[in-house]
C-alpha positions in Angstrom: -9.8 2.7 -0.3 -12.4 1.3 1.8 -13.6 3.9 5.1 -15.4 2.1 7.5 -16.6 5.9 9.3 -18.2 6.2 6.2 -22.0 4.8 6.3 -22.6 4.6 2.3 -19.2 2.8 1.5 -20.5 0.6 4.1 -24.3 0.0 2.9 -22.5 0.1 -1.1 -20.4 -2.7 0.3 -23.3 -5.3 1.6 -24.1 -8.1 0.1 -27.4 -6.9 -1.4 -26.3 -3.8 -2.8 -22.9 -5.8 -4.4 -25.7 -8.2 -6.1 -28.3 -5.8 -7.4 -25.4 -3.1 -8.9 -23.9 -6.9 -10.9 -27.6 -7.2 -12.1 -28.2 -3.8 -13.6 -24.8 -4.1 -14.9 -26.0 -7.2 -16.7 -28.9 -5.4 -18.0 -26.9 -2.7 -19.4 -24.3 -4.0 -21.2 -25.5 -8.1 -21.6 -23.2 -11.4 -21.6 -25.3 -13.7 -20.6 -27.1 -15.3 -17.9 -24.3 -18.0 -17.4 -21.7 -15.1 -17.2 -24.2 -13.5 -14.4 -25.3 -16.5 -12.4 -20.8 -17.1 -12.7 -20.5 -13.1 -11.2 -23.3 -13.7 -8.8 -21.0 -16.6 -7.0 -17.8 -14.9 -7.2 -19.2 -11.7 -5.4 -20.5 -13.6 -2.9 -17.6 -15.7 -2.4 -15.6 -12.9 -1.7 -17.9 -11.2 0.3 -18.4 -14.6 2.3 -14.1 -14.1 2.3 -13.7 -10.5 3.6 -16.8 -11.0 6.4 -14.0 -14.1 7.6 -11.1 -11.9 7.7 -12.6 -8.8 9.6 -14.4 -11.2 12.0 -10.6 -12.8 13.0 -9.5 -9.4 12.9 -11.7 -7.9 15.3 -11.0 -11.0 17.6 -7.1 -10.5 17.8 -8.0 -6.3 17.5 -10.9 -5.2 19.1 -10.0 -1.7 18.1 -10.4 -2.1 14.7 -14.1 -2.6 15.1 -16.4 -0.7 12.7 -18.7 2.1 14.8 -22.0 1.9 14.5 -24.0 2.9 11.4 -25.6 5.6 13.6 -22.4 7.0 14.8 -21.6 7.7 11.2 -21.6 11.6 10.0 -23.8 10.1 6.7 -25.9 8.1 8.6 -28.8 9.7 6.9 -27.5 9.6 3.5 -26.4 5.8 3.9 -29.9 5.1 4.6 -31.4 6.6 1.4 -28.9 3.8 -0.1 -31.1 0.8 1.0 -34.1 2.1 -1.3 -31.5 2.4 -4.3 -32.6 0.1 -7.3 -29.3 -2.2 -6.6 -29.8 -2.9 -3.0 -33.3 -3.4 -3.6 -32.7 -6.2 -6.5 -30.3 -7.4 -4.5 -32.5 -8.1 -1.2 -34.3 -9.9 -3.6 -31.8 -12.0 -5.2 -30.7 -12.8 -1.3 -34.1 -14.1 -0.4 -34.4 -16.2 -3.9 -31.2 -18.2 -3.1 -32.2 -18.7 0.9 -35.7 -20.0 -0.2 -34.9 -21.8 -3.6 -35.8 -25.1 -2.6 -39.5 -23.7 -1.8 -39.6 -22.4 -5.5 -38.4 -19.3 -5.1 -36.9 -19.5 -8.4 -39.9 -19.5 -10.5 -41.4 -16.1 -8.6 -38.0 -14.3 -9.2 -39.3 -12.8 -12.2 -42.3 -11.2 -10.8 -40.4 -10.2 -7.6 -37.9 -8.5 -9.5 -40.6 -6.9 -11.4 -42.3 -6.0 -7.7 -38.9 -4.5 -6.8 -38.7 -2.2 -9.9 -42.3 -0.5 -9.3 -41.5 -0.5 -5.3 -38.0 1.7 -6.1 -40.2 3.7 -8.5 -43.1 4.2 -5.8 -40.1 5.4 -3.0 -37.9 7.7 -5.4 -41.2 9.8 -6.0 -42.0 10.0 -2.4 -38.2 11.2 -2.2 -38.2 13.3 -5.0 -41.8 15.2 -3.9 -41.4 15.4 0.1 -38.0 17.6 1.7 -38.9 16.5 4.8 -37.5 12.4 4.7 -35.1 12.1 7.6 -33.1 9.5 9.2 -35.7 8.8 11.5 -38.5 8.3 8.3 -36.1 6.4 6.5 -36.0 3.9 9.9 -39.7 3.7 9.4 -39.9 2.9 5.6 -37.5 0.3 6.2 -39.3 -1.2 9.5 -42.6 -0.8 7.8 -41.8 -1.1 4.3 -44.3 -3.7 3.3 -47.0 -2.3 5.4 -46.4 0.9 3.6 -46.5 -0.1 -0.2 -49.7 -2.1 0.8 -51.4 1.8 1.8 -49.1 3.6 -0.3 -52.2 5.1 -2.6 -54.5 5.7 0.0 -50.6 7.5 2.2 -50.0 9.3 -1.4 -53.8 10.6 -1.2 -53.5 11.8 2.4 -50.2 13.8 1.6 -51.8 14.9 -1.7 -54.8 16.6 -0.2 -52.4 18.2 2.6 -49.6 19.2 0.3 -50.7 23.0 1.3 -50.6 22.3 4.9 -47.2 22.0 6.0 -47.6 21.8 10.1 -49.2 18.4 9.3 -47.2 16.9 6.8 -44.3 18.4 9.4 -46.1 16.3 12.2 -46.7 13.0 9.6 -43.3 12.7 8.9 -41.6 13.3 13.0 -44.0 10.6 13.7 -43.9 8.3 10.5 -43.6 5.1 12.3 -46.5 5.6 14.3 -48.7 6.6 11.2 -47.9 4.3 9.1 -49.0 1.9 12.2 -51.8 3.1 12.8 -52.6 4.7 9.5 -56.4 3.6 9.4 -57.4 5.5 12.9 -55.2 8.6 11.3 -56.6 8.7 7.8 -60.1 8.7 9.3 -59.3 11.8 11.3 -56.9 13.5 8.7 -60.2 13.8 6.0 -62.7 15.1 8.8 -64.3 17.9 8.5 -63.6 18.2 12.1 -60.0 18.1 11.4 -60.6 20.5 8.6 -62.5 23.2 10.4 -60.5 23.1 13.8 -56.8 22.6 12.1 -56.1 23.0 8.1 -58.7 25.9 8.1 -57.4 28.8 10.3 -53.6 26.8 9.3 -53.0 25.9 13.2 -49.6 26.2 14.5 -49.9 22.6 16.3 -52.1 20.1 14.1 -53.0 16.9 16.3 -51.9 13.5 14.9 -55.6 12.1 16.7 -58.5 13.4 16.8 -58.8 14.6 20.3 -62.7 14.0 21.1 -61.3 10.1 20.9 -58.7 10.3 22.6 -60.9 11.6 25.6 -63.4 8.5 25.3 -61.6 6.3 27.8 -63.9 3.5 25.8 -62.0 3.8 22.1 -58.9 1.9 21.8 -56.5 4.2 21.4 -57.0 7.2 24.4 -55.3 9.1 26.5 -54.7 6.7 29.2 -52.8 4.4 26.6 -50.7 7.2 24.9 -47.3 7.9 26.7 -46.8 12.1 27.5 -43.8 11.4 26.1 -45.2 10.7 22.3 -48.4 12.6 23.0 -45.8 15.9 23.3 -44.3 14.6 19.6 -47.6 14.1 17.7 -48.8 17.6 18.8 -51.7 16.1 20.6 -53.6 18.5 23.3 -53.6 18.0 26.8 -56.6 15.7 28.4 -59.6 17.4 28.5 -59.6 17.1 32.9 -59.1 20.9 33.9 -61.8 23.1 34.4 -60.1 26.5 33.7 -57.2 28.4 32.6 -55.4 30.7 34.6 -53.3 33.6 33.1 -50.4 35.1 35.2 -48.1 38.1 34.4 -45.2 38.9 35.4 -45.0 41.7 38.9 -49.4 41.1 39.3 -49.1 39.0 42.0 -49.7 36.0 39.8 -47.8 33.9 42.5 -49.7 35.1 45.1 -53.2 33.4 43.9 -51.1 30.0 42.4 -50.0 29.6 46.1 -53.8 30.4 47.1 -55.0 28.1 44.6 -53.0 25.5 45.8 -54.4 25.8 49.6 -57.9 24.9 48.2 -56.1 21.9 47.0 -56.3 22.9 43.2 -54.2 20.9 41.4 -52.1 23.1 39.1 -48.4 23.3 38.1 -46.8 26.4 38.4 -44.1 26.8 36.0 -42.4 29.7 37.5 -39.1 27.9 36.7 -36.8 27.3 33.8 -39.3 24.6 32.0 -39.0 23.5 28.7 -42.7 23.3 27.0 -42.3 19.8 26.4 -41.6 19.2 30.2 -44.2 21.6 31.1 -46.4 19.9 28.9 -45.8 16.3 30.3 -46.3 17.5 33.6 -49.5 18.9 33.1 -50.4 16.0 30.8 -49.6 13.2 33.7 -51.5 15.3 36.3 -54.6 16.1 34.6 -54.7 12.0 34.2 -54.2 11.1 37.4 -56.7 13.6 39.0 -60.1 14.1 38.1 -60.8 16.6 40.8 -60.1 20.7 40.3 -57.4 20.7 37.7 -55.8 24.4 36.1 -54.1 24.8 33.1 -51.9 27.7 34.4 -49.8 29.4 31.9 -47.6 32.4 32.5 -46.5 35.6 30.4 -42.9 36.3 32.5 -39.7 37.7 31.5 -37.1 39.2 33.6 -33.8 40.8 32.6 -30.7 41.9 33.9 -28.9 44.8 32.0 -25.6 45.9 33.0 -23.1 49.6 32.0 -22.7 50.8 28.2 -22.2 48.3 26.4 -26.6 47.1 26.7 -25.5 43.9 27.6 -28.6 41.4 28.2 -29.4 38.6 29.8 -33.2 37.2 30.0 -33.4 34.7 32.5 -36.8 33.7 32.2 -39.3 33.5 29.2 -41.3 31.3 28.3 -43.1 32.1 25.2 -43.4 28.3 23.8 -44.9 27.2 26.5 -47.6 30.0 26.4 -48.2 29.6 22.4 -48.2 26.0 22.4 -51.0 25.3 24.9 -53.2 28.5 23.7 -53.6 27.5 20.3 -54.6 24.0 21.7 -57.3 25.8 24.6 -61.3 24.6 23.6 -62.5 28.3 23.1 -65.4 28.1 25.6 -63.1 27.1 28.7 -63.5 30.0 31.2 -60.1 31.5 31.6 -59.0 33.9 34.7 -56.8 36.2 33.8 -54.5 37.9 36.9 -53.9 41.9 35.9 -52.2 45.3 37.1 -51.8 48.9 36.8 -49.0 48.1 33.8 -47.2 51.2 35.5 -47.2 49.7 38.9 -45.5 46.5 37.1 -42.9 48.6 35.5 -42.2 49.8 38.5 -42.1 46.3 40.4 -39.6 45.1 37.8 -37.3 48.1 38.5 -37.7 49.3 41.7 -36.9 45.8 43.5 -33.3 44.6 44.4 -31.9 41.4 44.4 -29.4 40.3 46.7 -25.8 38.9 45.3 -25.5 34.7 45.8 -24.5 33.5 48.8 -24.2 37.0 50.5 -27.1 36.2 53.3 -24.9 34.4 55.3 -23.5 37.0 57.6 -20.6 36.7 60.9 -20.6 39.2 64.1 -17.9 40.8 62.2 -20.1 41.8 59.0 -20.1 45.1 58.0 -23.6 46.4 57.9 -22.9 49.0 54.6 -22.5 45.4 53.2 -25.5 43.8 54.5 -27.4 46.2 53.1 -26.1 47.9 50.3 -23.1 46.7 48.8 -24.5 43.0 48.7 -27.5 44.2 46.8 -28.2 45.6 43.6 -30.7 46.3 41.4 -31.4 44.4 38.2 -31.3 46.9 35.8 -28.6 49.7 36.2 -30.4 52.9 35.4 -27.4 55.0 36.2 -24.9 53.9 33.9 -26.9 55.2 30.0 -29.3 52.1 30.0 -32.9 54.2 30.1 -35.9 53.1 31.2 -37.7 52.0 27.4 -34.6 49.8 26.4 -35.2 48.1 29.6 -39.3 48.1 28.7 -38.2 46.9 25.2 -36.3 44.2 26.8 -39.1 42.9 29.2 -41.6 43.1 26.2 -39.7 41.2 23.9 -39.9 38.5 26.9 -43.3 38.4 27.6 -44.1 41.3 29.6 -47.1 42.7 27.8 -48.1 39.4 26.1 -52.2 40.0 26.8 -53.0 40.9 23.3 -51.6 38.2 22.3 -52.9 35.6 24.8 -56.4 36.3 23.9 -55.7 36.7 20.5 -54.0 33.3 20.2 -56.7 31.2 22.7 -59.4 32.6 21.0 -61.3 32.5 24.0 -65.1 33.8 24.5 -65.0 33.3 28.2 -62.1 35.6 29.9 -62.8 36.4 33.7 -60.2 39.3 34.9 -58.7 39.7 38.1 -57.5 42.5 39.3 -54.3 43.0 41.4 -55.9 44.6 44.1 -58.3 41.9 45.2 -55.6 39.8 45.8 -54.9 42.3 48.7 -55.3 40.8 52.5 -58.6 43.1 52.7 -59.9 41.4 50.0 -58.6 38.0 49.1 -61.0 36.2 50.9 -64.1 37.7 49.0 -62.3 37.0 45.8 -61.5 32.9 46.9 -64.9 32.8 47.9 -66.3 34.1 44.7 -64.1 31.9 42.5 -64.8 28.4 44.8 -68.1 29.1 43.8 -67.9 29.9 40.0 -65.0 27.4 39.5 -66.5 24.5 41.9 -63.6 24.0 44.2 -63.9 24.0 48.4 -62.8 26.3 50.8 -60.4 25.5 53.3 -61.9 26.3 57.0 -59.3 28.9 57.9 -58.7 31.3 55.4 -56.2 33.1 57.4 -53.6 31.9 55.1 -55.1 34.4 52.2 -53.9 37.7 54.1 -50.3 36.6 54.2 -48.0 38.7 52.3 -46.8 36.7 49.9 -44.2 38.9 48.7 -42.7 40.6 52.2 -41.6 44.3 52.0 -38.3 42.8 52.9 -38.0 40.1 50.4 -34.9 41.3 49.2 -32.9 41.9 52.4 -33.7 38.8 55.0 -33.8 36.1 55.6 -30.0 36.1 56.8 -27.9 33.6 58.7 -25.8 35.1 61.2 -23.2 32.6 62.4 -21.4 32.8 65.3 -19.2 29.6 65.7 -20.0 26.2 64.4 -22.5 25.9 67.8 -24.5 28.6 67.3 -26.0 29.9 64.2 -29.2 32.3 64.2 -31.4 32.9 61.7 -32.8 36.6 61.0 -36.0 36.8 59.3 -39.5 38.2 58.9 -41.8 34.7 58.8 -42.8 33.6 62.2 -41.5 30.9 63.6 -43.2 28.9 66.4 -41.2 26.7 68.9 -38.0 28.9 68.3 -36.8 31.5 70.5 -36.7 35.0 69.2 -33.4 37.2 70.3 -35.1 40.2 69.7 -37.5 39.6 72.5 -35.1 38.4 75.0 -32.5 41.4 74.1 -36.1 43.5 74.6 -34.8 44.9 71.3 -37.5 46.6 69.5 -37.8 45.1 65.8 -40.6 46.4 64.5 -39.3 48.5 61.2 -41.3 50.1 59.4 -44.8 48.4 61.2 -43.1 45.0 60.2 -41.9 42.7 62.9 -38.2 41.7 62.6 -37.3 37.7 64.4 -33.4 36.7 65.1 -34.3 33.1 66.0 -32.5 30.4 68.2 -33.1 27.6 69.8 -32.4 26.7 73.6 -29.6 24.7 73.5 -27.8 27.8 71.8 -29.4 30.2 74.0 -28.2 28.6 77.0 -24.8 28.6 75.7 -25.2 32.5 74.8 -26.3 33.2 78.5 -23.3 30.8 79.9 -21.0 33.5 78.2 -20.7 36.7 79.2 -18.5 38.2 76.3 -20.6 36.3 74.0 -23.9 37.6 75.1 -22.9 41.3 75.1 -21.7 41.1 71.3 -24.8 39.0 70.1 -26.9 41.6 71.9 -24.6 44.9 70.4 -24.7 43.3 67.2 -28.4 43.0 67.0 -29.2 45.9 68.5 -27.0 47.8 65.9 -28.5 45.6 63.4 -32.1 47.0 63.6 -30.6 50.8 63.9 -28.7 50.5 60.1 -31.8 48.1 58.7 -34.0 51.3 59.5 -31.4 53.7 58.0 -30.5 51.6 54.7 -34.2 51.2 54.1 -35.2 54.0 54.7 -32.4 55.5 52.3 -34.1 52.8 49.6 -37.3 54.1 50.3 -36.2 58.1 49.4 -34.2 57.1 46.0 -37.2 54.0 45.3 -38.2 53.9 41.4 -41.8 53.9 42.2 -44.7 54.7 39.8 -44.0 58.1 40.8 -40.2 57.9 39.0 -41.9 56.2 36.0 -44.6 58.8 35.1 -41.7 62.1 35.5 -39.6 59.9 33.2 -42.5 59.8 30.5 -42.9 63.3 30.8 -39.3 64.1 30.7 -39.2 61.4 27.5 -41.5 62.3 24.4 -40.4 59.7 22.1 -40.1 56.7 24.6 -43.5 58.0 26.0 -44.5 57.3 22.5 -43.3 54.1 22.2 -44.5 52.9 25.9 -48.1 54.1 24.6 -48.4 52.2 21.0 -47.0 49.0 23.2 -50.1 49.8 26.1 -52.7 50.8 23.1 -52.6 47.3 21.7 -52.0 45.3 24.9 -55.0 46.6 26.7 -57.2 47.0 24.1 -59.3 43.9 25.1 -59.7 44.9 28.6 -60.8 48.4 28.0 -63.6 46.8 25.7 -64.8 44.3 28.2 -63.6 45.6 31.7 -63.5 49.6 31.4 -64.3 49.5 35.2 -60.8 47.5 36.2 -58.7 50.1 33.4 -60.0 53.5 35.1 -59.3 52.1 39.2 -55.4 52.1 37.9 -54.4 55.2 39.2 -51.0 55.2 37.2 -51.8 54.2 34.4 -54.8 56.7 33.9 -51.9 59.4 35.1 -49.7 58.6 32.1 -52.5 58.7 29.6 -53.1 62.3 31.0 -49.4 62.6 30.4 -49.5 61.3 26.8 -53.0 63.2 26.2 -51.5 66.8 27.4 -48.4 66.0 25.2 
């Protein structure tokens, strides 16, 4: 019975393929061409009979309508049908018939012929090559003529490649476009450019092009005529327009000198966000051509994970690894690349000792309890307290791209790497270090640098800013970033909010204030409420601060921890062992890390 979700009944029931099958029948077993010419006509009678009936059926039963090929489960399959020996006599017994009165009949012989050695040429490419797909076997058939014409020079190029499987990968994803353009991509394929920078060291990420054309704005095919989009799918690298990499790791203030960066008016993306590398990739890809100013590459080693009671469970909810390995492999090893480090101990210790508040738990009422505001609303992100120790949670940050430094040089290849440590990002000496790199990186200083000794991660990060609403009239905002034109509580109240040297702000404006002065009740709770609010934000923080996993809690739990101090070491060994070559000077200034290697040293 006839299934029209089925793809190959459907192909084995066209026309061509109906045609073709009678033909090789008639070569197997005879009967003459009378009794063939008399088959011929009858199959397409009927065929010309059942098209009539479905199409009158589908008019009075709309339902009944076959799906698309493409929707079929064996789509793919179906496809390999069309290069079968039947379908493809059969195309040419189709075209015979609608072109006999040209003479079609006297070439029928040789086409026949030209279809025999054309199934031959496609079953060994089948046979040879795993990687035919549906979206190949689209090309062959779009570009099937164009194909067989540079067929042995196609053969050759897969041939000498056989060994190299990233390319023939890449060849086949984007079949239609090589076989379009094969003459551009055969040239490049047998380079010994090609050679040297791909096949040679078997690169992860073989371009399609050769990128020193695509960069010549004056060849025909360059970057400004290649979509992101396809540039993304044939591997290609990103437009040579930025002047430098920058490297960022996770808890080294990485964000800190992005944001910096940016106030020069660098153009970089910063993908601290749940990217794809392809999106990454096309948003780098359209910047770089439409500026030609200070570009960055920035690419970021960041993981963070969440890890909750006894049963280890894990969540990562950021690393991006492909995104790093992608664009390394792809980096011109003489481009200068700045790479942001830290005391690795001092970045445990930022993953651990920081706490996160729970969603939607900064909006606050007069009524709030302040045990909740800060304490029961926060938490930290890995539960040390409840048999998850410190390595696992190391182990689980590593396997995310904590320590990924060893492999970022390794991968990039890079002969130019300019560290940075942590501690010149520092307000006391930021402005040195953005004066030092406008100058070695070419970019201009904006006229106030003020902006460079903001903290960009606040002390208080995790507990404000917090809406306190009153009533749908009057809502106040409780924060540590100034605020001009707003009116600060605090300061009316003569409330002293300074905690902990840092300036606290409760801010309104004066339509709400005036309301809050018109109300007697209402101004003696707002002011009890804040006054009380500053009293408990001292006490809970100052509880934080004596229980705080600091480098301090790190170092006694290597000591306390032979085997995991072990472990932590062989992952430190390898992942530093470029910096301690070329930067001794930045290893010995980290205080905590030179502390555990005393640790591991006196055993």
């Amino acid at each position: 019975m006839f299934d029209s979700n089925s793809a190959v009944e459907r192909i084995k029931n066209h026309l061509a393929y109906k045609l073709g099958q009678a033909m090789i029948d008639f070569k197997q077993n005879g009967g003459g061409y009378i009794a063939l010419f008399k088959k011929f006509y009858k199959i397409k009678k009927q065929h010309k009979k059942e098209q009539k009936i479905y199409q009158q059926t589908i008019q009075v039963f709309p339902q009944l309508k076959y799906p698309s090929l493409e929707k079929c489960s064996d789509y793919e399959q179906a496809l390999r049908y069309k290069f079968h020996l039947s379908y493809m006599l059969g195309e040419v017994l189709i075209k015979a018939y609608q072109n006999w009165y040209k003479g079609a009949g006297f070439k029928l012989k040789n086409n026949i012929k030209k279809a025999n050695k054309e199934f031959q040429i496609f079953r060994e490419i089948f046979k040879e090559f795993d990687q035919i797909n549906s979206s190949i076997l689209e090309g062959l058939i779009d570009n099937k003529q164009l194909f067989l014409k540079e067929f042995p020079r196609i053969k050759n190029i897969l041939k000498i490649h056989q060994d190299y499987k990233a390319i023939l990968d890449n060849i086949f994803h984007n079949f239609n476009y090589f076989i379009q353009n094969f003459d551009l991509i055969e040239e490049w394929l047998l380079s010994d450019d090609f050679k040297e920078r791909y096949k040679k060291e078997n690169h992860p990420y073989p371009s399609l092009l050769n990128p020193k054309k695509l960069n010549d704005e004056t060849e025909d095919i360059n970057y400004n005529n290649i979509p992101a989009e396809l540039a993304w799918e044939m591997n290609l690298p990103l437009p040579d327009r930025y002047k430098f990499v920058l490297v960022g790791e996770s808890a080294s203030s990485h964000s800190a000198i992005v944001r910096f960066l940016k106030f020069c008016n660098v153009n970089i993306i910063h993908d601290h966000y749940e990217l794809t590398a392809r999106m990454y990739f096309i948003l780098n890809f359209n910047l770089f051509l439409s500026n030609n100013k200070c570009n960055i590459l920035y690419i970021e080693n960041a993981a963070f994970s969440l890890r909750y009671g006894s049963n280890k469970h894990k969540v990562m909810l950021y690393n991006n690894n492909e995104i790093k390995n992608r664009f390394l492999f792809n980096l011109n090893k003489n481009i200068t690349i700045l790479y942001v480090v830290r005391d690795p101990i001092s970045r445990i210790s930022s993953f651990i000792k920081r706490k996160l508040r729970h969603k939607n738990t900064n909006y606050i009422n007069i009524n709030s309890k302040f045990k909740d505001i800060f304490y029961n609303n926060l938490f930290y992100p890995i539960d040390l307290e409840n048999e998850i120790t410190l390595i696992d949670y190391i182990n689980d940050i590593n396997n995310g791209g904590m320590f990924e430094m060893f492999n970022t040089i390794n991968y990039s290849k890079s002969n130019n790497i300019l560290y940075i440590d942590h501690d010149l990002l520092k307000p006391n000496n930021v402005c040195n270090l953005m004066s030092n790199l406008s100058t070695i990186l070419k970019f201009d200083l904006p006229s106030d640098t003020s902006y460079f000794k903001k903290m960009i991660m606040h002390k208080f990060w995790s507990y404000l800013p917090l809406i306190l609403k009153i009533d749908v009239s009057i809502i106040i905002e409780i924060t540590y970033n100034k605020t001009e034109y707003m009116i600060d509580l605090f300061s009316f109240f003569n409330i002293n909010s300074f905690i902990f040297n840092e300036k606290i702000y409760a801010y309104t404006n004066n339509k709400e204030l005036n309301i809050i002065k018109e109300n007697n009740n209402l101004y003696k709770s707002i002011f009890t409420f804040l006054n009380n609010f500053i009293d408990n934000f001292n006490y809970y923080y100052n509880d934080y601060l004596k229980n705080i996993r600091d480098e301090k809690y790190i170092l006694h739990y290597f000591k306390n921890n032979i085997k995991d101090r072990q472990i932590l070491k062989q992952i430190l060994d390898k992942e530093l062992s470029h910096i301690k070559q070329h930067r001794p000077d930045i290893v010995a200034s980290w205080k905590y890390y030179q502390e555990f290697e005393k640790i591991c040293k006196d055993g």
